[in-house]
ZAZA-879557 format. One record per residue (C-alpha): residue in one letter; y, z, x. Coordinates in steps of 0.001 Angstrom, whole numbers, plus 500000, padded with zeros to 6 digits. Each point is the difference from the previous one (the first is absolute). Example, Ala and Ser with C-alpha at 12.3 -4.5 7.8 and 13.67 -1.06 7.14 Angstrom:
BEGIN
<code:A, c2:495500, c3:507800, c1:512300>;
<code:S, c2:503440, c3:499340, c1:501370>;
# end
This chain:
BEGIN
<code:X, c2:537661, c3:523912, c1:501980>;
<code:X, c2:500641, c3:496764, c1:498195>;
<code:X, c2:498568, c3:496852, c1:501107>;
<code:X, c2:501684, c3:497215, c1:500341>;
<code:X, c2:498845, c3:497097, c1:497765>;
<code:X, c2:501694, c3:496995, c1:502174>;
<code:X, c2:497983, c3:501560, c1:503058>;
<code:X, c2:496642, c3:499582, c1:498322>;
<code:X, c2:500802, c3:496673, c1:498522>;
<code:X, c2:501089, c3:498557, c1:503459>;
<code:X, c2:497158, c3:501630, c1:501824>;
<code:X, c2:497198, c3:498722, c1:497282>;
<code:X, c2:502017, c3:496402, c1:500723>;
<code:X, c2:499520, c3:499886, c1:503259>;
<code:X, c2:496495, c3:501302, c1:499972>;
<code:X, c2:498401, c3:497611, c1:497155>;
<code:X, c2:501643, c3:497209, c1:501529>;
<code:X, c2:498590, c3:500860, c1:503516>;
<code:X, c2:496467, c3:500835, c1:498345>;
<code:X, c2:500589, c3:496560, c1:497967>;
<code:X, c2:500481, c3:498236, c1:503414>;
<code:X, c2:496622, c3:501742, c1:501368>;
<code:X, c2:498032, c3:499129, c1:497130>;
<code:X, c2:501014, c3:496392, c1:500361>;
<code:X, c2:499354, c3:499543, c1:503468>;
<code:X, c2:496423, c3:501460, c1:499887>;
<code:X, c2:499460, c3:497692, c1:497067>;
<code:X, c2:501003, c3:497179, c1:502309>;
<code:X, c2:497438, c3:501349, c1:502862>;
<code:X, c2:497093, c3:500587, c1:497420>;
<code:X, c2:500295, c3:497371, c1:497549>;
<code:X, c2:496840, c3:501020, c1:498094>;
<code:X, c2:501696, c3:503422, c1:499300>;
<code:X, c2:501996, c3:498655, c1:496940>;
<code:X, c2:500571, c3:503311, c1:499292>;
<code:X, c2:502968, c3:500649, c1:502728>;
<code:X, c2:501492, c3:496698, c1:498421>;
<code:X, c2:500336, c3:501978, c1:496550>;
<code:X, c2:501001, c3:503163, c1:501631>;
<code:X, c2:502945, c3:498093, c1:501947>;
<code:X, c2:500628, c3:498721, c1:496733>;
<code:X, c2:500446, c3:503399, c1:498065>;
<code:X, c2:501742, c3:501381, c1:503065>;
<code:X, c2:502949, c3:497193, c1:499592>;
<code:X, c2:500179, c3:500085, c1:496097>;
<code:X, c2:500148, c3:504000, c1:500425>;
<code:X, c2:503019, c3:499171, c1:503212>;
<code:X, c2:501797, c3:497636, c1:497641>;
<code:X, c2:499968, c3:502172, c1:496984>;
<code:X, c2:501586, c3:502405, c1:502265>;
<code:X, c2:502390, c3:498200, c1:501042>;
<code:X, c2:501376, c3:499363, c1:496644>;
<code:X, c2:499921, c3:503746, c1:498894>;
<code:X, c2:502164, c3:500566, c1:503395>;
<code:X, c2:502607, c3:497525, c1:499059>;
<code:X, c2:499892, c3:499662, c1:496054>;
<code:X, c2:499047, c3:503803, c1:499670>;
<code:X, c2:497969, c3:501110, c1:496738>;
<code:X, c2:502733, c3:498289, c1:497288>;
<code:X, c2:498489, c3:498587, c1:496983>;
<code:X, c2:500013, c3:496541, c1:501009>;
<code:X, c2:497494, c3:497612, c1:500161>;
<code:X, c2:500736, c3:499215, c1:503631>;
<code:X, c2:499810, c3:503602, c1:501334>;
<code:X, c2:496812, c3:501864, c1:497520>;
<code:X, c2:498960, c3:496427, c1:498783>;
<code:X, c2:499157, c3:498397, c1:503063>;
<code:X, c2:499259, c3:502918, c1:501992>;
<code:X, c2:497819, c3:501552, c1:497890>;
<code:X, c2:498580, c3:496433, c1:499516>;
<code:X, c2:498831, c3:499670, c1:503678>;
<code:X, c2:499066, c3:503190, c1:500094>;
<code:X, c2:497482, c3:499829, c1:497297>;
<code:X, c2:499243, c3:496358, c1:502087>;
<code:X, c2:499313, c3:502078, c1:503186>;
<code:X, c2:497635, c3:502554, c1:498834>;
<code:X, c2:498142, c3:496962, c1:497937>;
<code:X, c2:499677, c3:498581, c1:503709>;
<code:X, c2:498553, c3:503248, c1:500600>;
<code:X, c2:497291, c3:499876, c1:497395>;
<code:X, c2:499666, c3:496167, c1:501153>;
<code:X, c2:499659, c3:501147, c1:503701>;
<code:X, c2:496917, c3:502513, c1:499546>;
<code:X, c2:497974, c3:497322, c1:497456>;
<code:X, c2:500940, c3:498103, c1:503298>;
<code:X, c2:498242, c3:502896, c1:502484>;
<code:X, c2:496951, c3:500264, c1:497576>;
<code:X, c2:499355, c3:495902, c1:500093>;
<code:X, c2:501341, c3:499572, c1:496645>;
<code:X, c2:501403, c3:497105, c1:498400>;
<code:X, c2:503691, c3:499663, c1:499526>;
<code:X, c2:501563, c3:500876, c1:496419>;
<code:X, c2:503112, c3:498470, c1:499749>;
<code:X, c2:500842, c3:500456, c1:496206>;
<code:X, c2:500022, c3:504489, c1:499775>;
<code:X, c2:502016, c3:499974, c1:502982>;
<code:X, c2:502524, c3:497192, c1:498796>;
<code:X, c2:499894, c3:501638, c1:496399>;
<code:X, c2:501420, c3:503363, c1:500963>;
<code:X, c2:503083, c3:498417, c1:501334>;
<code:X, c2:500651, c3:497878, c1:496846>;
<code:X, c2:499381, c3:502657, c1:497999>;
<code:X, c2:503127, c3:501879, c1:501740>;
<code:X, c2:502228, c3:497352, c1:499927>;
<code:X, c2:499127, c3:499406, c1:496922>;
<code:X, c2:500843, c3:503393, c1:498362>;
<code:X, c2:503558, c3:500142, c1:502180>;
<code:X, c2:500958, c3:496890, c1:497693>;
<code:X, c2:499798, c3:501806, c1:497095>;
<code:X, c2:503310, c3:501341, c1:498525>;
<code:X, c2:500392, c3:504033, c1:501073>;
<code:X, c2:496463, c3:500014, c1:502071>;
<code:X, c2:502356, c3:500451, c1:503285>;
<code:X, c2:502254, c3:502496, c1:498422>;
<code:X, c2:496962, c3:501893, c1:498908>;
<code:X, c2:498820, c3:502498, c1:503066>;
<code:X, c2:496962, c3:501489, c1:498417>;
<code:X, c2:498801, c3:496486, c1:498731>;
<code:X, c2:500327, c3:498598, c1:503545>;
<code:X, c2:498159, c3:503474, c1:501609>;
<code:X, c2:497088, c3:499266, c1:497607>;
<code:X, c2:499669, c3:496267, c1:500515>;
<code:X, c2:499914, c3:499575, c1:503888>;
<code:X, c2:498284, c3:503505, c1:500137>;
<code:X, c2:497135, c3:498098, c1:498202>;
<code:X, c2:499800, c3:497056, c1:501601>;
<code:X, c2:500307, c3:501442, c1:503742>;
<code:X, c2:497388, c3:502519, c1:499130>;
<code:X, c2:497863, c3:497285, c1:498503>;
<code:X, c2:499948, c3:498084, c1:503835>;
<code:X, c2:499745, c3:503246, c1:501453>;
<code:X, c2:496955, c3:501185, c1:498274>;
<code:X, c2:498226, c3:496030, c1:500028>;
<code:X, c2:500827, c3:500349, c1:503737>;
<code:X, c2:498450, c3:503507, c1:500544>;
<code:X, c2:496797, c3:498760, c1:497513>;
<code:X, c2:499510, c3:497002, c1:502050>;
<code:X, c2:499563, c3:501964, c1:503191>;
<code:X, c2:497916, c3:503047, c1:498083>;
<code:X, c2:497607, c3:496672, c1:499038>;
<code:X, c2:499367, c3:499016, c1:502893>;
<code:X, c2:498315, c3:503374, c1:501365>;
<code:X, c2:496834, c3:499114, c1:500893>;
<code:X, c2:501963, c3:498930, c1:503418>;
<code:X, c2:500272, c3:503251, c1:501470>;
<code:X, c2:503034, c3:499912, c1:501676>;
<code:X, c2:501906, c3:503087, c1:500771>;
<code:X, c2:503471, c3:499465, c1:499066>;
<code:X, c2:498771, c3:498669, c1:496592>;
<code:X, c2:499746, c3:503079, c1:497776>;
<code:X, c2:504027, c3:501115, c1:502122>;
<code:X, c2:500892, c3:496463, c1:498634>;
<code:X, c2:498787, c3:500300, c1:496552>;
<code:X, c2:501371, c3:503832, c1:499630>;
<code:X, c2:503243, c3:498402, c1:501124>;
<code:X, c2:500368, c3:497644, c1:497722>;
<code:X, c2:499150, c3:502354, c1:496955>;
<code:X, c2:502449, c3:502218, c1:500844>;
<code:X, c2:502592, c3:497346, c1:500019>;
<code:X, c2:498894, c3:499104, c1:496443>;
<code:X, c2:500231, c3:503705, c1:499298>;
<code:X, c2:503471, c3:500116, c1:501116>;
<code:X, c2:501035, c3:496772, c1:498181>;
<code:X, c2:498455, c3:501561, c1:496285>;
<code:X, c2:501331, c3:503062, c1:500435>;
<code:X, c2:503734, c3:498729, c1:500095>;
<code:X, c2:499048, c3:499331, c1:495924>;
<code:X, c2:499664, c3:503832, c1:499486>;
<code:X, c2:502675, c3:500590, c1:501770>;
<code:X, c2:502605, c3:497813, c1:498242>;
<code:X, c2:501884, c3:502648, c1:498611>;
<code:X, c2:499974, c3:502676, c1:502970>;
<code:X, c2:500765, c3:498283, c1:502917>;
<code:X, c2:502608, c3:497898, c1:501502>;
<code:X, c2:499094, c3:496201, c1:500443>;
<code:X, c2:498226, c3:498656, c1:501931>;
<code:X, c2:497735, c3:503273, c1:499227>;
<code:X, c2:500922, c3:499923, c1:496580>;
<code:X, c2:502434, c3:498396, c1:497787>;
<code:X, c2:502861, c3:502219, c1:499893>;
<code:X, c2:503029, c3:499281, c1:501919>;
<code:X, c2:499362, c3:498851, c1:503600>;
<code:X, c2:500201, c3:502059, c1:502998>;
<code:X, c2:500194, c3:498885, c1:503346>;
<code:X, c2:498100, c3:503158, c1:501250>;
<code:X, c2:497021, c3:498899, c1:497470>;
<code:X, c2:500516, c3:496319, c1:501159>;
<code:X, c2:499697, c3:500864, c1:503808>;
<code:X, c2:496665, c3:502909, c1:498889>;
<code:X, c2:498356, c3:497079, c1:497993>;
<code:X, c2:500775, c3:497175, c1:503069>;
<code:X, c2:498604, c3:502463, c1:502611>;
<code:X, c2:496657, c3:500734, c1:498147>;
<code:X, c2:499310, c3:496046, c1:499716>;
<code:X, c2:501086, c3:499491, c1:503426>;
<code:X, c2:497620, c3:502740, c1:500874>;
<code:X, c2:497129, c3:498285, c1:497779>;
<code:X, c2:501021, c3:496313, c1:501827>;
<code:X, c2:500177, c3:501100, c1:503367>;
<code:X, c2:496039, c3:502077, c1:500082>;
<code:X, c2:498863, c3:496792, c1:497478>;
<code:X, c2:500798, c3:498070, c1:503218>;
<code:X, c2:498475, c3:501702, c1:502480>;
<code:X, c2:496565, c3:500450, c1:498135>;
<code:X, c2:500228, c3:496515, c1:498765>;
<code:X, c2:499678, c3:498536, c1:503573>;
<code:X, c2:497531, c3:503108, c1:500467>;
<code:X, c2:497719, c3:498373, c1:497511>;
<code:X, c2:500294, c3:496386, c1:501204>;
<code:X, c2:498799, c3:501662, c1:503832>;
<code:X, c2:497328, c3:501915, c1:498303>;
<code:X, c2:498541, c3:497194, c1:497941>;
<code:X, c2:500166, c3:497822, c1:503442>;
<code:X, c2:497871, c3:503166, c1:501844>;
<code:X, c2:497326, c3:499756, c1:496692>;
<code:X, c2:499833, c3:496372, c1:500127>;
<code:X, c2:499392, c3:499841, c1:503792>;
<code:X, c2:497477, c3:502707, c1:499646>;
<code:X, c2:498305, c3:498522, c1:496921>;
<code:X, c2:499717, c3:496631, c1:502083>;
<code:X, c2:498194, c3:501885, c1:502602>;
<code:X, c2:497619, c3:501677, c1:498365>;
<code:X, c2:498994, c3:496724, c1:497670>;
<code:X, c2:497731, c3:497054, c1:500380>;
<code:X, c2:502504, c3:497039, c1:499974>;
<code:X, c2:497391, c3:497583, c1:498885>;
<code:X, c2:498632, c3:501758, c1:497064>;
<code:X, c2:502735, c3:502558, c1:499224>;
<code:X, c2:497121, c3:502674, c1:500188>;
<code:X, c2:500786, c3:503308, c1:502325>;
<code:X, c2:499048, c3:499565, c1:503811>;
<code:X, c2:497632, c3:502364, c1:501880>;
<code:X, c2:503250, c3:501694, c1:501178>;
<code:X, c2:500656, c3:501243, c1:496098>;
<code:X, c2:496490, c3:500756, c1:499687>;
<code:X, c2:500372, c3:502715, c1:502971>;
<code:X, c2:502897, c3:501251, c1:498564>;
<code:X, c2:500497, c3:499471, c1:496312>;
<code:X, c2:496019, c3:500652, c1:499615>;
<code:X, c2:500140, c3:503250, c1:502088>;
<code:X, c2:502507, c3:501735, c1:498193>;
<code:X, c2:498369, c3:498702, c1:496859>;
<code:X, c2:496681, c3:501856, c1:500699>;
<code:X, c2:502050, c3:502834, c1:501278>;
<code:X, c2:501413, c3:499895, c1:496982>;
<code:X, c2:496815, c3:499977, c1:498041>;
<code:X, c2:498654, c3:502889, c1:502408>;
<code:X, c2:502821, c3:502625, c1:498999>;
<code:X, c2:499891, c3:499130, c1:496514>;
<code:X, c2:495998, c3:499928, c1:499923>;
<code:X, c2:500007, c3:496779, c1:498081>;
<code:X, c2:497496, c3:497453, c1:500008>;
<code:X, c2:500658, c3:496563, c1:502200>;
<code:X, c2:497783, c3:496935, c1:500468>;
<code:X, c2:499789, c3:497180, c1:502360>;
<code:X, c2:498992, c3:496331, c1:499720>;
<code:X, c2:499407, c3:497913, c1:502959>;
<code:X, c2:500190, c3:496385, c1:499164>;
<code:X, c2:498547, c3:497207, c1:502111>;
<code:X, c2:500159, c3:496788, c1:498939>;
<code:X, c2:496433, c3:497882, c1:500135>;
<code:X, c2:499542, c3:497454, c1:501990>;
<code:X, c2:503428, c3:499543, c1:500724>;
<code:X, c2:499633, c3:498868, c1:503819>;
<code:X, c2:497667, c3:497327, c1:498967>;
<code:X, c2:502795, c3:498697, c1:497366>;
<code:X, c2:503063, c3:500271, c1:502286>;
<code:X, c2:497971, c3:497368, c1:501906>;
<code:X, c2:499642, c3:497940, c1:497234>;
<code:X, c2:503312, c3:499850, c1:498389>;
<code:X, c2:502011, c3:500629, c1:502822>;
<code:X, c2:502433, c3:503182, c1:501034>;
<code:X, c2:502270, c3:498687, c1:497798>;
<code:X, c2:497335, c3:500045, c1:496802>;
<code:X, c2:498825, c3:503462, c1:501146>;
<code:X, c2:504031, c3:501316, c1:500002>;
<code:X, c2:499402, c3:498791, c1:496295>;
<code:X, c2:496891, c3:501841, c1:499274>;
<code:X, c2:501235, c3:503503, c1:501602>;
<code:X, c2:503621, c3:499608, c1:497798>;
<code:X, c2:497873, c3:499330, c1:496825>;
<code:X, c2:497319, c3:502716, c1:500751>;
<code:X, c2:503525, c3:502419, c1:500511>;
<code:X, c2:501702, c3:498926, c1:497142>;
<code:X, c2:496730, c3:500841, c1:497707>;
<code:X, c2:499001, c3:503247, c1:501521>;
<code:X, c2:503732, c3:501160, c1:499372>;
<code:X, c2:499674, c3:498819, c1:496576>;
<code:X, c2:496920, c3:501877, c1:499033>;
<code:X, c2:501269, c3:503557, c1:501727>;
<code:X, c2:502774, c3:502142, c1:498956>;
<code:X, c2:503140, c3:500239, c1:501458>;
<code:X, c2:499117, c3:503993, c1:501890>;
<code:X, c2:497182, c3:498249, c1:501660>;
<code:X, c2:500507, c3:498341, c1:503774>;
<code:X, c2:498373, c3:496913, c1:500958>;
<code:X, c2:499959, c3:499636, c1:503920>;
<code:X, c2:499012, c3:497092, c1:501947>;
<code:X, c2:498298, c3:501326, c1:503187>;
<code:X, c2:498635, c3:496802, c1:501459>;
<code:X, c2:499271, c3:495832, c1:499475>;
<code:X, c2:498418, c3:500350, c1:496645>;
<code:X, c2:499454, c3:503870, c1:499366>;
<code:X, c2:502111, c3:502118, c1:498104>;
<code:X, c2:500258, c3:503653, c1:498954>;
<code:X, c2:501072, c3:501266, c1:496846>;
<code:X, c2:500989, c3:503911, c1:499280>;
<code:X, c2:499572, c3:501212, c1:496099>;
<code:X, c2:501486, c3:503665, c1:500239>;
<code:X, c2:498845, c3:501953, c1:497058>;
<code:X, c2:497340, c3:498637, c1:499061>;
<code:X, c2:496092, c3:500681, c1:500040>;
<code:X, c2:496892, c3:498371, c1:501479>;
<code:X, c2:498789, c3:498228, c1:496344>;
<code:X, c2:504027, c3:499188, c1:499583>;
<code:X, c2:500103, c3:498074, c1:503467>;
<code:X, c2:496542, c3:498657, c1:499052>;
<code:X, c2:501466, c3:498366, c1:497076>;
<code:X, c2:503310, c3:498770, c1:501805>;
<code:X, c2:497564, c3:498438, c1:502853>;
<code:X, c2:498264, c3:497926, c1:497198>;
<code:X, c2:502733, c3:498764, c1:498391>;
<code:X, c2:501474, c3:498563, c1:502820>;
<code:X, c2:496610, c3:498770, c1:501325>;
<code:X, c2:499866, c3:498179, c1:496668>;
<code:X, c2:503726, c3:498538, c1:500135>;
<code:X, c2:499602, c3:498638, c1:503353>;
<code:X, c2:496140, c3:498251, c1:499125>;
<code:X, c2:502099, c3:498503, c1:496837>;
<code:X, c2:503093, c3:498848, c1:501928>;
<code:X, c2:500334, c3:496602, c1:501678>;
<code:X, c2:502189, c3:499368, c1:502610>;
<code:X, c2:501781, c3:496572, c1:500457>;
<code:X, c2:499790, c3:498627, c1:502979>;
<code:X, c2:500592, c3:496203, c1:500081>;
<code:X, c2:496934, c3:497796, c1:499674>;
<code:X, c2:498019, c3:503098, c1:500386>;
<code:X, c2:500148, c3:502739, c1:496758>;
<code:X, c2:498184, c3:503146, c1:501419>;
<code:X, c2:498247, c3:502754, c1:498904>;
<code:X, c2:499627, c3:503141, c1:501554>;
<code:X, c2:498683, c3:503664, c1:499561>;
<code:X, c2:500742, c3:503393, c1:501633>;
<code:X, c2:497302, c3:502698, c1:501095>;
<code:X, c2:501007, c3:503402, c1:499073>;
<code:X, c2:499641, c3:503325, c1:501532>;
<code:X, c2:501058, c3:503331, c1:497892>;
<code:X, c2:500538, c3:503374, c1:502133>;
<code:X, c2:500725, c3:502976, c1:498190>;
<code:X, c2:502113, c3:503274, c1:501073>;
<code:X, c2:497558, c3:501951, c1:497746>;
<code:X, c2:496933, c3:499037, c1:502632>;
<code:X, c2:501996, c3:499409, c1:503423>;
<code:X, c2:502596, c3:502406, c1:500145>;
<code:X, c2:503445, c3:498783, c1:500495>;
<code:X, c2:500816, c3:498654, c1:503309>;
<code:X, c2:500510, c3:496232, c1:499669>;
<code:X, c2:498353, c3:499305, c1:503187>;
<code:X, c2:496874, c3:501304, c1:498028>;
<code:X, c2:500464, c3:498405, c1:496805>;
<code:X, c2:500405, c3:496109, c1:501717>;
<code:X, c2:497104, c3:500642, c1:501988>;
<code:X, c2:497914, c3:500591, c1:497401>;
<code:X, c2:501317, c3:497690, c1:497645>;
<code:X, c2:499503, c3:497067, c1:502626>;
<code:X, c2:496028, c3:501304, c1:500792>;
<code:X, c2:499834, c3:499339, c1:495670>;
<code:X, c2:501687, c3:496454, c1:500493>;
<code:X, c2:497152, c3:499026, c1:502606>;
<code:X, c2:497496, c3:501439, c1:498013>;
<code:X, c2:501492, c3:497833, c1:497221>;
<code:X, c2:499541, c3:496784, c1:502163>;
<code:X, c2:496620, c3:500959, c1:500805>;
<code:X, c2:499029, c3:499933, c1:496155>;
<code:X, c2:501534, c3:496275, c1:499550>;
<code:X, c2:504022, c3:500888, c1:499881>;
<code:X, c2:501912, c3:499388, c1:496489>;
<code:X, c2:499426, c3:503361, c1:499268>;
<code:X, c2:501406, c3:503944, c1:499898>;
<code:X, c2:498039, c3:502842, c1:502548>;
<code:X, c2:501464, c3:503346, c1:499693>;
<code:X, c2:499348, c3:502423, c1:502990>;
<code:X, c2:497549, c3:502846, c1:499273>;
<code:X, c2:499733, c3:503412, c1:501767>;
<code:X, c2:497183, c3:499764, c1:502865>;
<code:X, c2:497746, c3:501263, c1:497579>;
<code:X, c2:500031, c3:497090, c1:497777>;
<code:X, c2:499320, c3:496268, c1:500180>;
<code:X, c2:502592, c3:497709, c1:499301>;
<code:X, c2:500868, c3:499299, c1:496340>;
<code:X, c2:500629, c3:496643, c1:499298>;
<code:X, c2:501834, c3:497741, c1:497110>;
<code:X, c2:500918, c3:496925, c1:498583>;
# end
């Protein structure tokens, strides 16, 4: 059965336009998500650039491929443009202005239009190049575990796939699969695979925006919004499943329980404003001096809870000292008033206590009192019953 090219074109019309239109107007209600704005955008270069193909057809001119393969190579730099957008990355206006000079720059040289193969190869390579920035962009930005991402990136490198492989196939199909003579039965195929690629790119794109929105409201409630440290609520969740985690695996974790000294007595003195400062610059040096697997929790006023998974007693030992150290050296501005402050530690152990968190904070908290009791400023790690009390620093 042969498909009708006109069909396709129309129905790809009407359906970029519409998604163009969409785009737009949830730009307008969501300002912040620039990226709609550059979606609309590709969505009405891609609509005009159809529009010319419909009434100029695919003649060598420089109104019909010129400018439509112009825009074209404009709307899918929009698309590269939109996911820098989505990851919170600056706008680069020169690559995606480039690739549309570059075109119109090659159809004003004598014999470029006349020259199928030359024209295959050129905007093959520069729509493959947006395609495969735009699919990097998103692979980049992993580490935000949304589910539609790895769909979105596939997506996108199988359009690139599709774009290179019209170079090897210059001289065995017909255009726009090829270079040999055009088809309309190839033109309609190679319409209905992009509109196929547009119209799931759409759906998963707004499937991504709704999933970041879900993370970003659960992130919110699960951290501390003074300090930016995780809330008690993570610690029941994200720090069960950790020693969970730990359990199957039978790994080593270890616990710290932080409590600031004296820090009642100096929220009286400076102020709840000056104390604010204190517990954002005690934050902001604990998460400097652990590594990026390890969880700092704030459970309460000025005590926090840090997980280290895999890693030993003498390891968390070490980690507990350095920060003790850090904080004793740090001073915190607070005007008319510099302070300094230090942090009692407590160090719990799965190799001792087992792994039930419960456990592990209990003890770790009996080794922070014990740590008071010996002057504060210092690191207590939790012994079996057996044993005293080890202390250091």
């Amino acid at each position: 059965m042969q498909i009708d090219d006109f069909t396709v074109l129309i129905s790809g019309l009407f359906v970029k336009a519409l998604l163009c239109l969409l785009f737009l107007a949830f730009w307008v209600k969501n300002r912040y998500a620039t990226w709609f704005l550059w979606w609309g955008i590709a969505f009405a270069l891609s609509t005009v650039a159809t529009v010319l193909f419909l009434v100029r057809g695919f003649d060598a001119s420089i109104f019909a491929i010129g400018v439509s393969v112009a825009l074209l190579v404009g709307a899918f730099g929009c698309c590269w443009e939109a996911a820098r957008a989505f990851e919170r990355r600056r706008t680069r206006w020169a690559p995606m202005l480039v690739g549309p000079a570059i075109w119109l720059g090659a159809c004003l040289i004598p014999g470029f239009m006349e020259n199928v193969p030359s024209r295959v190869i050129l905007s093959s390579l520069l729509l493959s190049m947006f395609s495969t920035l735009t699919a990097y962009e998103f692979w980049r930005g992993r580490r935000e575990e949304l589910p539609s991402r790895p769909i979105v990136v596939v997506l996108f490198i199988s359009v690139t796939i599709i774009l290179l492989s019209r170079i090897l196939l210059l001289d065995v199909l017909p255009f726009p699969f090829g270079a040999l003579a055009i088809e309309r039965t190839y033109v309609a195929a190679f319409n209905l695979v992009l509109f196929f690629h547009t119209i799931l790119l759409a759906i998963l794109l707004v499937a991504m925006t709704k999933e970041r929105l879900e993370l970003d409201q659960r992130t919110k409630a699960q951290t501390d919004p003074l300090t930016g440290a995780l809330n008690r609520r993570a610690l029941m969740t994200k720090g069960d499943r950790l020693v969970r985690r730990h359990q199957m695996e039978s790994k080593n974790l270890c616990l710290l329980y932080l409590d600031i000294d004296h820090f009642k007595a100096l929220n009286d003195r400076v102020g709840h404003s000056g104390g604010d400062d204190v517990l954002s610059k005690f934050v902001a040096v604990v998460h400097d001096n652990i590594r990026p697997t390890d969880l700092l929790f704030r459970i309460g006023g000025e005590e926090f809870c840090c997980l280290l998974p895999y890693t030993t007693q003498p390891q968390a030992e070490q980690a507990a000292e350095r920060i003790r150290e850090r904080i004793e050296r740090t001073t915190v501005d607070i005007p008319g008033s510099p302070e300094v402050v230090t942090v009692s530690i407590g160090v719990a152990s799965t190799e001792y206590f087992g792994y039930d968190l419960d456990t592990l904070m209990r003890q770790a908290d009996k080794a922070v009192y014990d740590a008071k009791r010996q002057g504060r400023n210092r690191v207590v790690t939790a012994q079996p019953p057996a044993e005293p009390l080890r202390a250091s620093g």
